[in-house]
N, C-alpha and C positions, 0 to 999 in steps of 0.2 A: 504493500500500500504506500502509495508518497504522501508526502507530508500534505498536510493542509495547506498550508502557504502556498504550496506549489501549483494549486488547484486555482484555473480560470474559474470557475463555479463560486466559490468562496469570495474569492475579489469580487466578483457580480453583485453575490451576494450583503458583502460586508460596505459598496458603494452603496445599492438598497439602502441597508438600515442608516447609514451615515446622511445620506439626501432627504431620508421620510425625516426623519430625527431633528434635523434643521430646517426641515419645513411645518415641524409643530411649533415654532413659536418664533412672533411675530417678525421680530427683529430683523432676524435672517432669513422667514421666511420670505416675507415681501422681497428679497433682494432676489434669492432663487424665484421666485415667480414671475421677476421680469426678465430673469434669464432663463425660463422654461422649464425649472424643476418638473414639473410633475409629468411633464413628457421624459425627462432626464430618470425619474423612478420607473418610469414604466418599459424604457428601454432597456433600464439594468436590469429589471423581472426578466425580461427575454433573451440578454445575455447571461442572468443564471441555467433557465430552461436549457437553451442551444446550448452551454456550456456544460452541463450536467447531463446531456444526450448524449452530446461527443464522448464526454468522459467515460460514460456509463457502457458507450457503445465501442472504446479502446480498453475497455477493463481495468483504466483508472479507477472508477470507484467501483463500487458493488453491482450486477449488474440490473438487479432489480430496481435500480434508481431509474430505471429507462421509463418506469412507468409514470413518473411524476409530470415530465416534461410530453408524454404522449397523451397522460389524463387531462392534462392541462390543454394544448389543441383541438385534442377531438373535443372537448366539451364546448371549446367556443364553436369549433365549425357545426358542430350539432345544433350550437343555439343561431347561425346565420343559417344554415338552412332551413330550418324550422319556421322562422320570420320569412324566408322566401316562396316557402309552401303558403305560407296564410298570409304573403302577397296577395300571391295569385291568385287565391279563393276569393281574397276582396275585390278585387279585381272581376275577378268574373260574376261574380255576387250582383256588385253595381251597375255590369256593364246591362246586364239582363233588366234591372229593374228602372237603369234612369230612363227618362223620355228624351226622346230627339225632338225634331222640330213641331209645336205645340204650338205654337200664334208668330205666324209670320209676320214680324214688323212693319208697320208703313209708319214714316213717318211725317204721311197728308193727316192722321188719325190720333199717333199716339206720341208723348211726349218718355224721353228712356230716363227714370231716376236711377242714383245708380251709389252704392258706397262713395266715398271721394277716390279713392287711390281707383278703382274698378273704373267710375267716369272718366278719369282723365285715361286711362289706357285704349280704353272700350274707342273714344271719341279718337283716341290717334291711330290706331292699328287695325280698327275695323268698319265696315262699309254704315256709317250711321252719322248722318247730318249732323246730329249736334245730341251731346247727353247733359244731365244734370244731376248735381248731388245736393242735397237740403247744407244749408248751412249760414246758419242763425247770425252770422257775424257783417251778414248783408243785408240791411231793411231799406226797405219794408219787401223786399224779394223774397227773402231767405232760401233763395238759390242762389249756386253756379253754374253757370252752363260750359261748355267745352266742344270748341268747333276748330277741325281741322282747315287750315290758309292753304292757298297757293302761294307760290313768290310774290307775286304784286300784291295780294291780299296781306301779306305780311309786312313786308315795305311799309302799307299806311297802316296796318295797325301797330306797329314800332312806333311812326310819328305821332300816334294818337297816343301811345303811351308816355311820349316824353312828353308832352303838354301836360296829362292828368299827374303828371309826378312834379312837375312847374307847379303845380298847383294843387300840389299834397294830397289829392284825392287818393282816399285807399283800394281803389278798383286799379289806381296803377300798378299796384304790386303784384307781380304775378300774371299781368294783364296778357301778354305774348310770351311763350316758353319753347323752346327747342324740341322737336321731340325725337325722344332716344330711342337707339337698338338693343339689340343685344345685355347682357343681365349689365353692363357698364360695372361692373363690382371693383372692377382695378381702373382701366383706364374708357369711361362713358365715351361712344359716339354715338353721332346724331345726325340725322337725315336732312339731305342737304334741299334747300328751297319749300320747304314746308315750317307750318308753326303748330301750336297750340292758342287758339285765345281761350281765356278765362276769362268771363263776364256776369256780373251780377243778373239773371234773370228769372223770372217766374216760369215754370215749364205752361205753356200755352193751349197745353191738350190733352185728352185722357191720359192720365198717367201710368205705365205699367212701370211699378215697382220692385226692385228688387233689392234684395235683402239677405245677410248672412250670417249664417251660424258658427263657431265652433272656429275662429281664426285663431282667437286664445290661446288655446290650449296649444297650437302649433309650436309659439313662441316658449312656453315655460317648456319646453325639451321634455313631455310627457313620453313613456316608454308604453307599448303597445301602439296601434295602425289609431289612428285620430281621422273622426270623421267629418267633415264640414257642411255644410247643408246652406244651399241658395233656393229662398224663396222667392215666388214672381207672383205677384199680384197685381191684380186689374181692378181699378176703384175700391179698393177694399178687400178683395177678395180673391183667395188663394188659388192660382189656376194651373200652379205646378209647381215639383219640385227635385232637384237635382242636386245629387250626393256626390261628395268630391271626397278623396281621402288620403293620407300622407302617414309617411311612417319616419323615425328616425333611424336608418338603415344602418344598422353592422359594418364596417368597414371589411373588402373581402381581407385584409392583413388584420389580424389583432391589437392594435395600438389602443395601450393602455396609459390611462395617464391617472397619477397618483399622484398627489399634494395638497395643498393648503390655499387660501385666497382669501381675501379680504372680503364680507358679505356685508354690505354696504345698506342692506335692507335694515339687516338686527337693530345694529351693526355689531359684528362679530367676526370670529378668526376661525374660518371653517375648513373642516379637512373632506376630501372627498376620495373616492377610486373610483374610475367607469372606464367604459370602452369608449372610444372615440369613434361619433357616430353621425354621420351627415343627413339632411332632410330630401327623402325621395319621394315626389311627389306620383302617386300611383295611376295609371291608367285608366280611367273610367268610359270613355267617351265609347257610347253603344257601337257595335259591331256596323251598323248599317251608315255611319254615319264619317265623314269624308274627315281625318284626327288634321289631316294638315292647313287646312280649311275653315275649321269650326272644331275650334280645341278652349273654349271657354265653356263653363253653363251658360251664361246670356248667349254665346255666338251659337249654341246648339239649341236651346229650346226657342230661341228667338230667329234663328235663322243670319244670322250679322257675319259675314263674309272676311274673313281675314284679307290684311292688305300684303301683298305677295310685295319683294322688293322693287317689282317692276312698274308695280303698282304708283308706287313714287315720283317714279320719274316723267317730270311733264304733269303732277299733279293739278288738274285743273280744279279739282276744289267745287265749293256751290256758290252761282253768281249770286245769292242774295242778299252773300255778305257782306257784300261790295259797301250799299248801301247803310247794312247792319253798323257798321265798323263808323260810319260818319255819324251817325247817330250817338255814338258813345259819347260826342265830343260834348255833350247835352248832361250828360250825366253827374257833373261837379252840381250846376242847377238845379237837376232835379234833386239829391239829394240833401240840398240847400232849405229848398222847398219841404223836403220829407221834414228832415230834423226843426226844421219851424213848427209845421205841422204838429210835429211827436210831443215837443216841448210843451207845446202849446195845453195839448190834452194829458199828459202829465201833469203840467198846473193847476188844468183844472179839474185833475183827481185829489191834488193836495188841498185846494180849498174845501170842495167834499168833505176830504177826512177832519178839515182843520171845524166846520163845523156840526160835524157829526157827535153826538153826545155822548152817543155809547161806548162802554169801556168791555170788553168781553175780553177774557184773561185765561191766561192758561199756564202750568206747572205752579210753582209755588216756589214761598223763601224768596234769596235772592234772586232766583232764576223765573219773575212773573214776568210774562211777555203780555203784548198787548196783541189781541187778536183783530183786524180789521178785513172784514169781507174775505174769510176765510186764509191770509197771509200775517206772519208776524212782521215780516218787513217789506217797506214798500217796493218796486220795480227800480230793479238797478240805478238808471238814470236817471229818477225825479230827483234827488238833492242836485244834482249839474239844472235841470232845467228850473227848480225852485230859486235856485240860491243866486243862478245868470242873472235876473232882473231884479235886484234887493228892491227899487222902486215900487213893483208892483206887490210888496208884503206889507209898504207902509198902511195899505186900507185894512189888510188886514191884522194888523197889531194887537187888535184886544183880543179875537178870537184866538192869533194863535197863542199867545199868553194868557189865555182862559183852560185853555186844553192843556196844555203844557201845567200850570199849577191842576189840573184837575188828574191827568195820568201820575203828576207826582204825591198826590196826594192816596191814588191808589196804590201806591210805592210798586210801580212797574221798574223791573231791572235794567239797572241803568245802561244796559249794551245794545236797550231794544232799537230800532233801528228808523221806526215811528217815532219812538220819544226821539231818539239825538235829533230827527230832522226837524225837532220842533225846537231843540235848545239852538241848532245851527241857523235857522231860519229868524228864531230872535238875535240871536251875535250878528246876521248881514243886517240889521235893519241901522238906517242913518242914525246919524246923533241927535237931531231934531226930534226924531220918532220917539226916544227916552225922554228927553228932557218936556215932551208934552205930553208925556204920561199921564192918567190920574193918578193919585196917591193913591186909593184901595188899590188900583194895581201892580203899581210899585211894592208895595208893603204885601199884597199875594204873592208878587215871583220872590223877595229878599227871605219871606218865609218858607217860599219852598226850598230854596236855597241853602238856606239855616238849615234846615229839618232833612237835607238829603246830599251832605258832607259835600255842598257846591263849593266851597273852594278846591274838593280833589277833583269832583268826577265831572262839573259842569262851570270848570275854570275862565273860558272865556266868555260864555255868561255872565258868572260873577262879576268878572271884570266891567262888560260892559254896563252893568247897572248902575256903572258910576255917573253914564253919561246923565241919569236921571237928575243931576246936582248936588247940592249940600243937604237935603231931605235925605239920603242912603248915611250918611255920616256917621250917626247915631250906631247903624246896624253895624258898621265894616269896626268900629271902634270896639264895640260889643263881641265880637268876631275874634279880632287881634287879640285882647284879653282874655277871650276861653281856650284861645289857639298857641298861645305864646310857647307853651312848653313843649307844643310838638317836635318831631325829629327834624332836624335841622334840613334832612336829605326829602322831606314834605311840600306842598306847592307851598309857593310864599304868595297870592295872591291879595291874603288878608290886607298883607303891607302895599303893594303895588297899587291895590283900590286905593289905601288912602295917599300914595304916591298923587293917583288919577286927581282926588277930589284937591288935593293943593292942601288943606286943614288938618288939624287934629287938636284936642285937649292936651293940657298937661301930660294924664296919668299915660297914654297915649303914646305923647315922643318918648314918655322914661322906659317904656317896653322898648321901643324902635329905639335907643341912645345902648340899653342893657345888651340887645340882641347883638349892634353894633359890635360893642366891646366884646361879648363874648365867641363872634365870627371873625375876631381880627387878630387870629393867632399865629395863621398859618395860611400859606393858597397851596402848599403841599397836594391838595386833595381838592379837585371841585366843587363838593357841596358846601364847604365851608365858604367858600367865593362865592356862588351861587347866591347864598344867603346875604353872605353880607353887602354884595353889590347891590341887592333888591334893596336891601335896606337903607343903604347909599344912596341911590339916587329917590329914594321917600323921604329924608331929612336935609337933602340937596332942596328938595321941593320946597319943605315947610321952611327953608331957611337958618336952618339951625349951622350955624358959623361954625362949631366945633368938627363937622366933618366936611366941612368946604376949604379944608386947608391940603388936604393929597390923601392918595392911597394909604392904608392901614401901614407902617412903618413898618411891617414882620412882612408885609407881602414882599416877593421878589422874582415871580417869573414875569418874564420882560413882557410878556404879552398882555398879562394881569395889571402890571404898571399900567401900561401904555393907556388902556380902558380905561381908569381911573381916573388920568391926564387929560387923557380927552373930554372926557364926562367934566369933568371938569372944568376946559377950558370951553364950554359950551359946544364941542360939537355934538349935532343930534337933537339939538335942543328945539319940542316943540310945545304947541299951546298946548299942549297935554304937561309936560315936562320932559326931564332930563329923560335923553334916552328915550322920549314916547315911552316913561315908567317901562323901564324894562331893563332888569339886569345884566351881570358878563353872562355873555354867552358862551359853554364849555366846547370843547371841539367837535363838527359834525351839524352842530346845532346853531349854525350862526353864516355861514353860506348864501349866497343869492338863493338857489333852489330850495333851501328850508325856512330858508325868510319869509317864500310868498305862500306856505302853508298856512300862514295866520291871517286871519282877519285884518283887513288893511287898517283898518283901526288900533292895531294892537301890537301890530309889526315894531320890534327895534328898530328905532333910526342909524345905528352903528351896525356895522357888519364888518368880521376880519378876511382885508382881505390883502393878498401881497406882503403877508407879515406889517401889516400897519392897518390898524382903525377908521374906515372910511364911512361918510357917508350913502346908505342906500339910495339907489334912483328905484321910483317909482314905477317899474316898468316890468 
């Protein structure tokens, strides 16, 4: 017998456990993983097998080791065979039961709906005027349609696309596409003097729809034959259907692969073993029926004629589109026109609701929603269409701050999406609109306010009720003193109202002087600056000389300075106050793009920007 050492089989082996071994944890698995471990494990299983054959079959080792490395073969080629027998049973299973051609298309009659990836194919490689897929991202359409160009046909719809993309229309994107051959998986071509258009349209005629099953399951590499299933329906109603089916195939070689990977779903450090196995899509297409011609379900129970290469060339296309295509150039207008329209009747859903009395509620605790006409929240787009024209909320001011204290009072959960449009809809209103408030409704919204922690959860409300004048004074003082001891990292709105109203009492500045001191230790950490800048430009306001002389003495990052300095030397300064009352801004939070998140009312006039303090433009 030779020694161990001396044995290819053992090295095989003992590379095995050294590769598994370092692909259980993380460190140096991920690095074998991007260098192919686990194909690198499953190589060395096969040169243990071949090496322990050899060996077993020169009488190196014992010779009844022969049977390890032949158990191991035959049991894969028994399981690829076995998957090739119950192919071909599916195979002939479906070819017997699908339908061939079942409603030959016209399309004088019928309009073809179609998945989106299936339309856009359907519409370039086979004999069908134009298809469509639903899709909700185009109104008032909620179609696409897909029609194959000629050359010149493509030409103008190119220059119709650079105009709609001049003019940001989103029908540009996508408008003209190349269309492809071949699986393009490495390097795409694409067929020379033909397009794709993609165009916003409604299908114009009976609909035959179709519909599919079972793609799913393709993707998650499920083991056993997967079967998929296209539905065709005509107004409604189901008038066929066609089995398609796919298996993850056995590779005729063994190739195993063995390792570790990162599962990004858990996230976790997952170890696996399988055979490496490609997706073969299995033969169905009925016996009578032409596969190189009509190799889809649509192109077989529909009859839709596959486009031969030859097909292409000299494509003359359908003249109607000639026309079709000038027409587009209409469509920035029309959907001008739509979204007026849309807006329009959004608005006047929210005054609806805004006078609507009833409160109908559903779960409990914190989590009460308000139910209105069966939705807890309103249609995507009415806060853009409500909050667009602040003007036209001024008429309605007392109702919506009539509903608004009345949902708060039924202490609806403060994420409902009904209530925020009603806290958002009072923050757009002018400043006039406050300040000629009645007092019972002033003192109803400062109550709800009080009673439903409005300085955390309905902050630039609170704010704005300053514009109401020196009548809220009273509340925001009362406020400050029950608020004062909160955590320093809490909204500071309490101090900032009274920042807005210009005033306070004695007892008042000695909280806003105490906070001062106690936030002027350090800028080390943001909340501490946070703090005490709010409170900075609140005694900046009232006039109080002891902090109109600079920055807290302990601060010292240059940026923290620099604020300070400027606040000081009056940039930003408006009829509101320093800063339009509004403290340093921490990083992230102080930007042109997070600046115009806030109510223009309530926006910092300071913004950093270029490592220096400037004032924001309006814009």
């Amino acid at each position: 017998m030779p020694r161990l050492a001396s044995l290819f089989s053992v090295w095989a082996l003992i590379a095995f456990a050294v590769l598994g071994l370092l692909q259980l944890f993380p460190y140096t698995g991920v690095i074998l993983m991007v260098l192919g471990g686990a194909l690198w494990c499953g190589l060395a299983v096969h040169a243990f097998l071949i090496g322990l054959g050899v060996e077993a079959a020169l009488g190196r080792v014992p010779r009844f080791l022969l049977v390890v490395p032949l158990a191991a073969y035959s049991g894969y080629y028994v399981m690829y065979l076995q998957q090739a027998r119950e192919i071909a049973a599916k195979a002939q299973q479906l070819k017997a039961s699908n339908p061939s051609l079942v409603l030959p298309f016209d399309p004088a009659r019928y309009s073809l709906v179609l998945p989106q990836v299936h339309a856009k194919l359907i519409a370039e490689h086979y004999d069908v005027p134009v298809t469509y897929d639903a899709n909700p991202n185009f109104r008032p359409e909620g179609f696409l349609s897909h029609r194959l160009l000629n050359r010149q046909q493509c030409a103008d719809a190119t220059a119709v696309q650079a105009k709609l993309r001049a003019q940001r229309s989103r029908a540009a994107f996508g408008l003209v596409m190349p269309v492809q051959v071949g699986d393009g998986a490495i390097m795409p071509s694409y067929i020379k003097d033909v397009c794709l258009l993609n165009f916003p349209e409604k299908p114009p005629l009976q609909q035959v729809v179709v519909t599919r099953r079972g793609d799913d399951a393709v993707w998650r590499r499920e083991r056993g034959i997967l079967e998929q299933t296209t539905d065709f329906n005509l107004d409604g109603k189901l008038f066929a259907t066609y089995h398609t089916a796919s298996v993850w195939r056995l590779s005729p070689f063994p190739l195993l692969l063995i390792g570790c990977a990162l599962n990004s779903g858990a996230p976790s450090w997952d170890c696996f073993a399988n055979f490496n196995r490609a997706l073969e899509v299995i033969n169905t297409t009925p016996d009578n029926v032409d596969g190189a011609r009509y190799d889809l379900p649509e192109s077989i129970v529909l009859g839709l004629r596959k486009y031969l290469p030859n097909d292409y060339v000299e494509f003359k296309g359908d003249d109607r589109w000639q026309p079709f295509i000038q027409q587009i150039y209409n469509y920035p207008q029309q959907q001008a026109e739509f979204d007026s329209d849309h807006k329009a009747d959004l608005f006047s859903q929210f005054v609806e609701f805004v006078h609507d009395s009833t409160v109908e509620t559903t779960a409990t605790g914190v989590f009460i929603n308000i139910v209105y006409k069966g939705a807890v929240a309103p249609p995507g787009e009415m806060e853009r269409a409500v909050l667009s024209a602040p003007e036209k909320l001024i008429p309605m001011r007392d109702a919506i701050a009539a509903r608004f204290v009345q949902l708060t009072r039924a202490s609806i959960g403060v994420n409902n999406k009904w209530y925020r449009l009603l806290d958002k809809s009072l923050v757009a209103l002018p400043r006039d609109a406050y300040a000629s408030m009645p007092d019972d409704e002033v003192n109803q919204l400062l109550d709800a306010l009080g009673s439903s922690r409005g300085w955390d959860y309905f902050r630039e409300l609170y704010l704005r009720m300053t514009d109401a004048g020196l009548r809220t004074l009273g509340f925001y003082e009362r406020e400050l003193a029950r608020l004062q001891n909160r955590d320093a990292s809490k909204s500071l709105v309490p101090e900032l109202a009274i920042c807005r109203l210009g005033q306070a009492d004695e007892p008042t500045r000695e909280i806003l002087r105490k906070e001062f001191m106690d936030t002027s230790k350090t800028d080390r950490f943001d909340d501490p600056v946070d703090h005490n800048s709010a409170v900075f430009v609140t005694l900046l306001r009232l006039g109080d000389t002891a902090v109109a002389q600079g920055a807290p003495a302990t601060f010292q990052r240059e940026e923290v300075v620099r604020w300070y300095d400027a606040v000081r030397q009056g940039k930003g300064q408006t009829d509101v106050g320093p800063n339009n009352c509004n403290g340093w801004g921490r990083s992230g939070f102080r930007d042109m793009n997070w600046w115009r998140r806030f109510p223009p009312p309530l926006r910092a006039s300071l913004i950093y920007q270029d490592n220096a303090w400037v004032e924001a433009k309006a814009n």
